[in-house]
VOZA-451064 format. One record per residue (C-alpha): residue number from 0; x, y, z. Coordinates in Angstrom, 3 decimals, m for minus. Last residue first. Example, Ala and Ser with C-alpha at 12.3 -4.5 7.8 and 13.67 -1.06 7.14 Angstrom:
! VOZA-451064
<k: 1&X: 13.670&Y: m1.060&Z: 7.140>
<k: 0&X: 12.300&Y: m4.500&Z: 7.800>
This chain:
! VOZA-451064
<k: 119&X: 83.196&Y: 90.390&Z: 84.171>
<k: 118&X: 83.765&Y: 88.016&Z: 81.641>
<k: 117&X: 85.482&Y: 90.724&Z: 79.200>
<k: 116&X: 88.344&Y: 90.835&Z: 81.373>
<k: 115&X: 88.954&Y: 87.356&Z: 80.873>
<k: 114&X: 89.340&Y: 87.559&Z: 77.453>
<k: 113&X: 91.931&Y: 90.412&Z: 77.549>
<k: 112&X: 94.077&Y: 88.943&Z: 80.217>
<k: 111&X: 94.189&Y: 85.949&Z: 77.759>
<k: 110&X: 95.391&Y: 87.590&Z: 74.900>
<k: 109&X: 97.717&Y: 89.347&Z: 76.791>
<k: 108&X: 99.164&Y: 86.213&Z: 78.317>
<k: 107&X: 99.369&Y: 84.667&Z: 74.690>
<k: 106&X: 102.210&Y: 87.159&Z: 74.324>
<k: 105&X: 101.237&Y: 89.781&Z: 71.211>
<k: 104&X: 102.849&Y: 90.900&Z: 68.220>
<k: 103&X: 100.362&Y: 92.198&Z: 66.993>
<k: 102&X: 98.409&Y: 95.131&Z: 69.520>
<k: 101&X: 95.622&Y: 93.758&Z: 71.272>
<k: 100&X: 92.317&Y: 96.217&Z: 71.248>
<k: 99&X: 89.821&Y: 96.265&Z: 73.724>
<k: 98&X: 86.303&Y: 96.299&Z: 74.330>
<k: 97&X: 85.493&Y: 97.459&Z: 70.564>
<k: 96&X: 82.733&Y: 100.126&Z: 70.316>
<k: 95&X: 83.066&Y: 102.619&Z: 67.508>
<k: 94&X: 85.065&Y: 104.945&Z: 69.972>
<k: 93&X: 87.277&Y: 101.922&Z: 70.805>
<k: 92&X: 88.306&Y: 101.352&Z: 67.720>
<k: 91&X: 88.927&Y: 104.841&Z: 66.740>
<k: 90&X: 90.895&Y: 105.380&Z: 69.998>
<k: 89&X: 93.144&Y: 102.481&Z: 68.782>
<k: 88&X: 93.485&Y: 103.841&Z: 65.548>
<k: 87&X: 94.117&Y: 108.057&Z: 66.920>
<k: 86&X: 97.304&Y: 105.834&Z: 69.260>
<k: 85&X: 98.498&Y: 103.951&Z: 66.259>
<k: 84&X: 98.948&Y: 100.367&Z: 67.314>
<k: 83&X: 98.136&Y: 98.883&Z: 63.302>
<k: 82&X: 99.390&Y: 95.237&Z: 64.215>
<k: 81&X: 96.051&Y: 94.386&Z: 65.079>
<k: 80&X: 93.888&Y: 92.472&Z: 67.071>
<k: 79&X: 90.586&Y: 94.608&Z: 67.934>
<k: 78&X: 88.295&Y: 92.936&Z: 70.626>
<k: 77&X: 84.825&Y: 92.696&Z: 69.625>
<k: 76&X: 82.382&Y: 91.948&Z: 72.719>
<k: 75&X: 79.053&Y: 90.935&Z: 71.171>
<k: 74&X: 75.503&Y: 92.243&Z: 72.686>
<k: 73&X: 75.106&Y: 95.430&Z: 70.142>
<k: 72&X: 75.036&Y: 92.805&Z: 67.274>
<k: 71&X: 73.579&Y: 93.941&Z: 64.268>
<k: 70&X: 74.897&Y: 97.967&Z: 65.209>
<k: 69&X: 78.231&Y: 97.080&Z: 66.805>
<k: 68&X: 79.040&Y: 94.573&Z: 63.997>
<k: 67&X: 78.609&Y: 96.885&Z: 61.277>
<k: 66&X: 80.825&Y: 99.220&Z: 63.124>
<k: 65&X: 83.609&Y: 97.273&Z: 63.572>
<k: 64&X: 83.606&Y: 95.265&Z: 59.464>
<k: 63&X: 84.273&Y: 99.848&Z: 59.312>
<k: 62&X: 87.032&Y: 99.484&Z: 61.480>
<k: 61&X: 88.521&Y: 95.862&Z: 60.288>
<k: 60&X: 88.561&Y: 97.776&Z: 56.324>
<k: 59&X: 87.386&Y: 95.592&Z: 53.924>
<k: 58&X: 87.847&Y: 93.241&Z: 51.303>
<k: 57&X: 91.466&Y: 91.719&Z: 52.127>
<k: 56&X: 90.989&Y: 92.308&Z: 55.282>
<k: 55&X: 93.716&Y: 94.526&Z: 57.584>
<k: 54&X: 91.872&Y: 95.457&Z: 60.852>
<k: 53&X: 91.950&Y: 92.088&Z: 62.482>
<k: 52&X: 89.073&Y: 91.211&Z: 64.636>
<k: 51&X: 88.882&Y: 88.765&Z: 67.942>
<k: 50&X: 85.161&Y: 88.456&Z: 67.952>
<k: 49&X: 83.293&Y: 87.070&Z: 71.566>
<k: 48&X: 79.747&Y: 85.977&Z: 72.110>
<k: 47&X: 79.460&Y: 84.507&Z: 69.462>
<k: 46&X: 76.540&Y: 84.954&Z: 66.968>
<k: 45&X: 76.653&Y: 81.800&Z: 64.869>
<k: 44&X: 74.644&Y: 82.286&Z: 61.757>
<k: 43&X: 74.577&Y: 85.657&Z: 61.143>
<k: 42&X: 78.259&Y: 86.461&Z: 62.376>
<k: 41&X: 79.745&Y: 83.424&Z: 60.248>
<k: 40&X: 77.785&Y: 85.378&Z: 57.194>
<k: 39&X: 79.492&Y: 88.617&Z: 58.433>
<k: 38&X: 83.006&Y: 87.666&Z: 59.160>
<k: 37&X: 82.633&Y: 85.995&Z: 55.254>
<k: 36&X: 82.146&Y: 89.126&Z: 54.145>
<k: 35&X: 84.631&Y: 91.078&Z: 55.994>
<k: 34&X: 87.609&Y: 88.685&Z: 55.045>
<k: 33&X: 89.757&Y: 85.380&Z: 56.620>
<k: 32&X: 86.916&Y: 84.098&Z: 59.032>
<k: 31&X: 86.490&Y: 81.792&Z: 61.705>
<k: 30&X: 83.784&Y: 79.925&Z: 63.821>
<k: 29&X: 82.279&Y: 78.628&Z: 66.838>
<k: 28&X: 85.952&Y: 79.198&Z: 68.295>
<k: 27&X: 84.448&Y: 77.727&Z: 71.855>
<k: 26&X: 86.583&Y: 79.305&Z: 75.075>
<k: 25&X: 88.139&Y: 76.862&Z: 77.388>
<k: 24&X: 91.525&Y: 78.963&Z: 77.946>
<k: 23&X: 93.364&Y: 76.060&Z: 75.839>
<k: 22&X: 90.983&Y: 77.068&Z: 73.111>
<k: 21&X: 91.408&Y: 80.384&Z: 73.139>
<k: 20&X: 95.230&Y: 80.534&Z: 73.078>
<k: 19&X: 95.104&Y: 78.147&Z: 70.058>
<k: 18&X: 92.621&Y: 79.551&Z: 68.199>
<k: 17&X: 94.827&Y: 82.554&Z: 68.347>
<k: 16&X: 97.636&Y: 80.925&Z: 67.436>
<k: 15&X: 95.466&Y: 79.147&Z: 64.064>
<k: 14&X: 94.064&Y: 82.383&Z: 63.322>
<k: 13&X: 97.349&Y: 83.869&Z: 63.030>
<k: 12&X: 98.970&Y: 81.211&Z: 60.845>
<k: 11&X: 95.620&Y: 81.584&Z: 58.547>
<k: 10&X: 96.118&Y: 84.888&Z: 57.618>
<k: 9&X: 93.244&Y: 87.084&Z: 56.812>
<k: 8&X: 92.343&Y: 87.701&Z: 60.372>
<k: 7&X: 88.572&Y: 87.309&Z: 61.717>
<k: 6&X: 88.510&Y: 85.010&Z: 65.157>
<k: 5&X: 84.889&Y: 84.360&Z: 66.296>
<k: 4&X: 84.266&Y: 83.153&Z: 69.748>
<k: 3&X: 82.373&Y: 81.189&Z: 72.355>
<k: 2&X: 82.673&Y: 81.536&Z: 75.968>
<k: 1&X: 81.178&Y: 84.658&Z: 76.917>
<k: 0&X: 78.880&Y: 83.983&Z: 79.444>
């Protein structure tokens, strides 16, 4: 459970660490997204079982992408990756039903600490 994954950040070098981290940890990047609406058409078709979301899209806000997820897919873990570590953000996120949130700049260790909490 809980082995493939979406990542959603609008810039490619970030998507391309993450998928890095993922993939060495065994996880399955089924797909990946640079804005909201494409987040949402790779969400309909592939339904991971993990998203790693950015806040900052260019066509939508990460929070509200959040809570659109939550209600189509109440069975995906969404962990918030952002460089936006405001304590009332953070809360926000988790309020509207991410698992965690990872502030930018991260160490790959966090990253994976984070996944493998979620397999338990």
């Amino acid at each position: 459970m809980g082995r493939t994954v979406m990542i959603v950040d609008d810039a490619l070098f970030m998507r391309n660490i993450l998928r890095g981290i993922v993939v060495e940890k065994g996880y399955i990047v089924v797909a990946e997204a640079a804005s909201g609406i494409e987040a949402m058409k790779n969400l309909h078709t592939h339904q991971p079982d993990i998203i790693l979301l950015d806040i900052i899209l260019p066509d939508s806000n990460g929070l509200d992408l959040l809570q659109s997820i939550t209600a189509s897919y109440p069975k995906s873990k969404v962990v918030v990756c952002s460089a936006i570590g405001q304590e009332q953000v953070i809360q926000k996120a988790l309020d509207l039903g991410a698992k965690a949130f990872i502030q930018k700049p991260f160490k790959p260790e966090k990253v994976i600490e984070v996944l493998e909490s979620l397999e338990t």
